[in-house]
Backbone bond lengths (Angstrom), bond angles and torsions (degrees), N, CA, C in turn:
res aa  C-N    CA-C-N  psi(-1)  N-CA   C-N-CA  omega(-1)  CA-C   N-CA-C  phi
1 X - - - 1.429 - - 1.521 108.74 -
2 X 1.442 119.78 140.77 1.725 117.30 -172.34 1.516 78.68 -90.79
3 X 1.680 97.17 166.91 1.305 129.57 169.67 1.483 105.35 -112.53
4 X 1.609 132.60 119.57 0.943 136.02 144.91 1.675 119.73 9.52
5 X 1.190 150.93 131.06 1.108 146.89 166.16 1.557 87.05 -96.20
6 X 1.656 103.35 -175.67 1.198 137.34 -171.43 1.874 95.30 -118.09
7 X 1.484 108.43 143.27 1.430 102.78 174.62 1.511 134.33 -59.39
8 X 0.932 137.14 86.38 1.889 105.55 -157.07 1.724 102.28 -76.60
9 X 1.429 96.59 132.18 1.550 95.42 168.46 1.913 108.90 -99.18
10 X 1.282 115.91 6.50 1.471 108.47 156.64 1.319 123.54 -42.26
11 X 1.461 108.67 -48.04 1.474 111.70 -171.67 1.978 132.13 -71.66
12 X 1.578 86.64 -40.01 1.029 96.85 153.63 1.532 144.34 -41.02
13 X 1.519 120.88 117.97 1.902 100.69 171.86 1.451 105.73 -89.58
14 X 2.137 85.94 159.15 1.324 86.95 -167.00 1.732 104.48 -87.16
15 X 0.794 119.96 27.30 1.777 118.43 162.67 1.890 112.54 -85.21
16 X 1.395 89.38 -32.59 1.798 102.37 177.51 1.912 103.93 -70.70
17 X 1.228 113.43 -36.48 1.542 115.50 -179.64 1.354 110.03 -69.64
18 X 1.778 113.44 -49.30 1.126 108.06 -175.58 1.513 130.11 -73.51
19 X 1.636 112.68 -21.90 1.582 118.71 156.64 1.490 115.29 -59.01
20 X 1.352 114.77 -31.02 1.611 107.08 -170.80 1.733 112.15 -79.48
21 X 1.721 108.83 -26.74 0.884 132.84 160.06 1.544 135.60 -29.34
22 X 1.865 86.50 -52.68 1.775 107.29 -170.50 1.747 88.49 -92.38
23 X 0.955 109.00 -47.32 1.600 104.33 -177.22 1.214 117.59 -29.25
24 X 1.786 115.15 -59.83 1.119 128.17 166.24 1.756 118.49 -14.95
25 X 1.644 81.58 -62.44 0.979 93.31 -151.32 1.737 119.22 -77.87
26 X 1.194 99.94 -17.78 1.589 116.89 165.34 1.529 120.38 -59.10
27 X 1.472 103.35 -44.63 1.388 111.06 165.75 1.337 123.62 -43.56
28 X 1.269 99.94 -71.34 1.265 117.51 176.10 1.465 123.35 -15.86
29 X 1.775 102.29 -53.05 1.483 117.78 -158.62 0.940 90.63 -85.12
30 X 1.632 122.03 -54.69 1.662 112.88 178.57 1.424 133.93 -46.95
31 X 1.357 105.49 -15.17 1.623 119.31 -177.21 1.699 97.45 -93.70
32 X 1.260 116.46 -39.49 0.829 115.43 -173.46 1.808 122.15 -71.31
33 X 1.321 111.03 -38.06 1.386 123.52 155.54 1.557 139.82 -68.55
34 X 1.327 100.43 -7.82 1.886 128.67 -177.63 2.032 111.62 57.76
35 X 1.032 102.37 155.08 1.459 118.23 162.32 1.228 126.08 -82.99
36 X 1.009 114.83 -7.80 1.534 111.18 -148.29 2.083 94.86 -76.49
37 X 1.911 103.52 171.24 1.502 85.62 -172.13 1.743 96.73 -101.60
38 X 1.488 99.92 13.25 1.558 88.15 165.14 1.280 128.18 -85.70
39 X 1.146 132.44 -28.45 1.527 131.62 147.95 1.218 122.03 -39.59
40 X 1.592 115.30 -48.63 1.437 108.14 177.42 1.406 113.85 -51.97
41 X 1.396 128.54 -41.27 1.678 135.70 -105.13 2.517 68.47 -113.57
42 X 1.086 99.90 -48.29 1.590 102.80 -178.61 1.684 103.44 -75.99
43 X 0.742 103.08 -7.55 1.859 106.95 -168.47 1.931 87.62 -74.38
44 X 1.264 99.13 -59.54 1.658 126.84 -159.84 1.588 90.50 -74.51
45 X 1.299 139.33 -43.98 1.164 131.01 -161.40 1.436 98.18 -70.72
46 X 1.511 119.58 -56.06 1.241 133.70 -138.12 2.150 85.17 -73.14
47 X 1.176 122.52 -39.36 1.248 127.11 166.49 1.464 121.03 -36.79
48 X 1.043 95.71 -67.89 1.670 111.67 177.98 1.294 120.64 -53.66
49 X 1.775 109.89 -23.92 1.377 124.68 -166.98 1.943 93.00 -90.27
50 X 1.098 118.42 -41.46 1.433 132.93 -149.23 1.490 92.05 -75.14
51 X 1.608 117.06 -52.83 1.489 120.45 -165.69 1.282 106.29 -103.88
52 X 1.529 141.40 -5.25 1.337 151.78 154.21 1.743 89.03 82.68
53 X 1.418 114.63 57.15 1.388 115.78 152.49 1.744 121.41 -71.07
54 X 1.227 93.30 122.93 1.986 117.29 167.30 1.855 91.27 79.15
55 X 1.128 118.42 27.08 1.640 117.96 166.98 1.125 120.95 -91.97
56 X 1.639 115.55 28.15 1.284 118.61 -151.96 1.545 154.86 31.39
57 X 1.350 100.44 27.52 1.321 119.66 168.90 1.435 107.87 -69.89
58 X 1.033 133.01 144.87 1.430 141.14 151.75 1.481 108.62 -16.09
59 X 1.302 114.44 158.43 1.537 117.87 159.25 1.505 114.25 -78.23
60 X 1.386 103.92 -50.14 1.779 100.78 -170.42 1.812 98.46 -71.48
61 X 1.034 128.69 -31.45 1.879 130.99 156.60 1.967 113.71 -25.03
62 X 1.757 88.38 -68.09 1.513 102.14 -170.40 1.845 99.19 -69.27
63 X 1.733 119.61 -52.98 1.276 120.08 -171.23 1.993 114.20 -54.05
64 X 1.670 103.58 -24.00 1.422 114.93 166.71 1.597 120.32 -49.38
65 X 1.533 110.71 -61.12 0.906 129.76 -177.52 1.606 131.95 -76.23
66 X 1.214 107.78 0.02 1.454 134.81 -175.73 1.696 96.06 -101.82
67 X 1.225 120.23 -58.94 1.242 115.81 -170.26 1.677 115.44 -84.45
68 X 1.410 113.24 -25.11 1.588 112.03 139.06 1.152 120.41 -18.31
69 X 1.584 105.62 -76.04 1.540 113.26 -165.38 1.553 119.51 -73.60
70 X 1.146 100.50 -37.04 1.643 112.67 160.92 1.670 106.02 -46.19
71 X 0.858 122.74 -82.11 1.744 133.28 -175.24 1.256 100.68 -30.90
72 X 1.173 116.35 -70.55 1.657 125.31 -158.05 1.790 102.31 -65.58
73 X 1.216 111.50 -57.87 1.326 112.33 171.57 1.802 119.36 -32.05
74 X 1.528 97.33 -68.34 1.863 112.12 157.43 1.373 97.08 -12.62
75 X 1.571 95.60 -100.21 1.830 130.67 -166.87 1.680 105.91 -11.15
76 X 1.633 96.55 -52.09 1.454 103.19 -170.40 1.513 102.87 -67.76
77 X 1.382 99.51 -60.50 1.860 110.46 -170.87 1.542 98.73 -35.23
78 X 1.231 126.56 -80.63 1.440 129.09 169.74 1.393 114.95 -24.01
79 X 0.731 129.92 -9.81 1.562 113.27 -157.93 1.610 95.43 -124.31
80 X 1.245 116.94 22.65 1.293 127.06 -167.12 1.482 109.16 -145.58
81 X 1.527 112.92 -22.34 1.662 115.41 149.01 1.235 141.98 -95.36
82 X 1.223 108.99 134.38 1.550 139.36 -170.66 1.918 110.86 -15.54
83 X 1.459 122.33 101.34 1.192 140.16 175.68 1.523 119.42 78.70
84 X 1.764 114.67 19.16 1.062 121.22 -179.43 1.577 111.41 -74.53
85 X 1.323 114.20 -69.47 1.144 141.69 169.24 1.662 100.51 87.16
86 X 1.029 112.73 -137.15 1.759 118.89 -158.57 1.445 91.70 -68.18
87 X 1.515 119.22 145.81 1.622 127.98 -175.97 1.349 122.07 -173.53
88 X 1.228 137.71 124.30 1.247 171.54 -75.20 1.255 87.02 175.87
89 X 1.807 118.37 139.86 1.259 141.63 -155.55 1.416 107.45 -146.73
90 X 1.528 131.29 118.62 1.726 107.57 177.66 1.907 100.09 -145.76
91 X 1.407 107.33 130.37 1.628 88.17 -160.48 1.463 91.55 -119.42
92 X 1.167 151.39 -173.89 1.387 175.63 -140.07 1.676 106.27 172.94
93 X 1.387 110.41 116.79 1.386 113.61 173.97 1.794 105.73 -151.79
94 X 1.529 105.50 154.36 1.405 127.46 -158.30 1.831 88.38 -83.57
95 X 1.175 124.06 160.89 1.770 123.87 160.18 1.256 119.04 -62.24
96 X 1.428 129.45 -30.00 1.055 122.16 -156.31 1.675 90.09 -150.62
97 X 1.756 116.87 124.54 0.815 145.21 140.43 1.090 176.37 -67.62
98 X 1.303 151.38 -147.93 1.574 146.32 146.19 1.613 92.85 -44.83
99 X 1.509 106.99 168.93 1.677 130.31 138.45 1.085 105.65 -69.05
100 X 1.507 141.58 144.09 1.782 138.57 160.80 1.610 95.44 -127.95
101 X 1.277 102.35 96.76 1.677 140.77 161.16 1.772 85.15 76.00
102 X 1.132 121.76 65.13 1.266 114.50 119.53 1.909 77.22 102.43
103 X 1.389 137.51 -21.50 1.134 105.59 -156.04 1.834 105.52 -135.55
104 X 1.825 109.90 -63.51 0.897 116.63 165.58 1.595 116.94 -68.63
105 X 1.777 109.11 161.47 1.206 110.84 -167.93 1.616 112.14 -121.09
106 X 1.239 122.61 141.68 1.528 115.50 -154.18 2.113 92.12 -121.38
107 X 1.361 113.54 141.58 1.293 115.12 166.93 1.932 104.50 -54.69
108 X 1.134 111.00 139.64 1.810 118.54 172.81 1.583 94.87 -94.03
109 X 1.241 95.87 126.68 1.819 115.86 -179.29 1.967 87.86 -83.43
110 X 1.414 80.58 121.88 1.575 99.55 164.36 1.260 107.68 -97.17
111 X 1.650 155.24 -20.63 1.067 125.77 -149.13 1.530 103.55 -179.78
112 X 1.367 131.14 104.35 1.510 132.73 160.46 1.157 126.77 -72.98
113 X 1.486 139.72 128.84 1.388 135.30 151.31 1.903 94.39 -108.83
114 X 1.637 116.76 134.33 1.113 118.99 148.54 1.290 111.94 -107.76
115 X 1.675 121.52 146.17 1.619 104.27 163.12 1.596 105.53 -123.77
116 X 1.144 115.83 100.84 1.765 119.45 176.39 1.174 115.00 -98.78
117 X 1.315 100.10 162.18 1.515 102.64 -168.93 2.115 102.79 -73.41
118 X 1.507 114.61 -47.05 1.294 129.41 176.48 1.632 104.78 -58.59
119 X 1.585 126.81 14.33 1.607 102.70 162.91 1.245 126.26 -91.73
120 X 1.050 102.85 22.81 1.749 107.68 159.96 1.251 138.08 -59.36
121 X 1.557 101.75 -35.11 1.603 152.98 -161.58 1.889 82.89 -87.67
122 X 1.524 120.25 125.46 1.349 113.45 165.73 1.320 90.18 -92.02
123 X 1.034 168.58 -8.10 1.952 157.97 -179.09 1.384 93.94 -93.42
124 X 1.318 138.04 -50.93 1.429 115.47 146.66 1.463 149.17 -37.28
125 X 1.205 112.17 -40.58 1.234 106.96 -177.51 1.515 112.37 -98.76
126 X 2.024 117.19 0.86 1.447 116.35 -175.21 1.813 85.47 -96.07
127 X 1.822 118.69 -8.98 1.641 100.86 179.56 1.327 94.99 -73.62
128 X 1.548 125.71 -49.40 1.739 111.69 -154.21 1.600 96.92 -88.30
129 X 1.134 130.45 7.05 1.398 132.51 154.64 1.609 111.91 -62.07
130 X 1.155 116.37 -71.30 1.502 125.44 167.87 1.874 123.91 -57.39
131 X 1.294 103.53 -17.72 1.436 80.35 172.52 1.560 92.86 -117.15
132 X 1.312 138.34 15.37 1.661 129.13 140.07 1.445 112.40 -57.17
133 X 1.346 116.55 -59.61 1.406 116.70 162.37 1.239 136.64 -30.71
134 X 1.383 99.65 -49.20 1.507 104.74 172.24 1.880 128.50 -86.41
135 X 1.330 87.77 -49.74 1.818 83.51 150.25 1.224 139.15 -46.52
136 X 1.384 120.28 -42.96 1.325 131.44 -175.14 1.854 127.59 -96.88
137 X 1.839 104.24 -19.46 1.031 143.53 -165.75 1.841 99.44 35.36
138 X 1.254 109.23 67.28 1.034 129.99 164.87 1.791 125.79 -89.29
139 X 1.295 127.70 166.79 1.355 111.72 -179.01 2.081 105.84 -88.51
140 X 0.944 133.72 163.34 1.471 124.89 -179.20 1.912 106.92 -75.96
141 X 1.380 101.55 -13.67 1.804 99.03 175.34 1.711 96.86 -81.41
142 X 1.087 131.01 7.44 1.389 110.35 162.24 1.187 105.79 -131.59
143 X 0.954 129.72 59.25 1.603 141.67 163.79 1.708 102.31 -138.91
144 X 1.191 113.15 117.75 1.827 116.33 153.04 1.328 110.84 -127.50
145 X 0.993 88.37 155.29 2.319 120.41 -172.02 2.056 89.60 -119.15
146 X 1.573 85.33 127.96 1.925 79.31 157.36 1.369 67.67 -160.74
147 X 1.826 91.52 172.76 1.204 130.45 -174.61 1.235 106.91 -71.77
148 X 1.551 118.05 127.36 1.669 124.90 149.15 1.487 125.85 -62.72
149 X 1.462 115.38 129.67 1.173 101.04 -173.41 1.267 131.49 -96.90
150 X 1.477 117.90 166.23 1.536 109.74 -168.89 1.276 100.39 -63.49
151 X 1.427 85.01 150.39 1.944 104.27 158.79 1.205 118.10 -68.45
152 X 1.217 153.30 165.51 1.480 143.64 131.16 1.351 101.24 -103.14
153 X 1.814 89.25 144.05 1.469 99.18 173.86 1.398 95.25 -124.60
């Protein structure tokens, strides 16, 4: 009769651990966020409702109010990660965009300027570098970080 071995992870590479790793971890979120197309279908409504897409407002009206909320949202988000401190948000976006879940249509951000006070800091300014990128799925040559400047008092 064999006896059970023990797993060896010697053999294994660690590029094979770390894909099985992220997999995990993709799952996870996806399970954790659901499939279903009723989430989408309110995801997309609640959009359309927020920025008053196809209500006949103007485009440059609705594209106003989109990048409002975009900015300010930023401004805050930033201002809540680690060595940023006070920060200023400024976006450039096209009228007409991606699909967002299949139905409503979102302006495509062409272009970030942040100015925080923490871009002095290069581990600062490569974090709000990377999550402009990722928020916006923009390329990193159109995103810049510079320093805010002091006040004098």
């Amino acid at each position: 009769m064999k006896k059970h071995s023990k797993i060896e992870w010697s053999g294994i590479k660690k590029e094979y651990m770390i894909i099985a790793i992220a997999a995990g971890i993709v799952l996870m979120l996806f399970a954790r966020t659901g499939s279903g197309t009723a989430g989408k279908e309110s995801a997309a409504e609640s959009t359309q409702e927020l920025f008053s897409f196809g209500s006949g407002q103007s485009g440059e009206a609705e594209l106003s109010a989109y990048l409002s909320y975009m900015q300010e949202s930023m401004t805050a988000c930033l201002g809540r990660m680690q060595g940023v401190g006070k920060a200023e948000v400024f976006l450039t976006a096209a009228p007409e965009g991606e699909s967002l879940y299949g139905t409503a249509r979102t302006p495509a951000i062409q272009g970030v300027l942040i100015v925080a006070e923490g871009a002095d800091d290069p581990l600062v300014v490569q974090d709000i570098t990377e999550a402009c990128e990722a928020l916006f799925s923009i390329s990193v040559h159109k995103i810049k970080v510079v320093k805010m400047k002091e006040e004098r008092q």
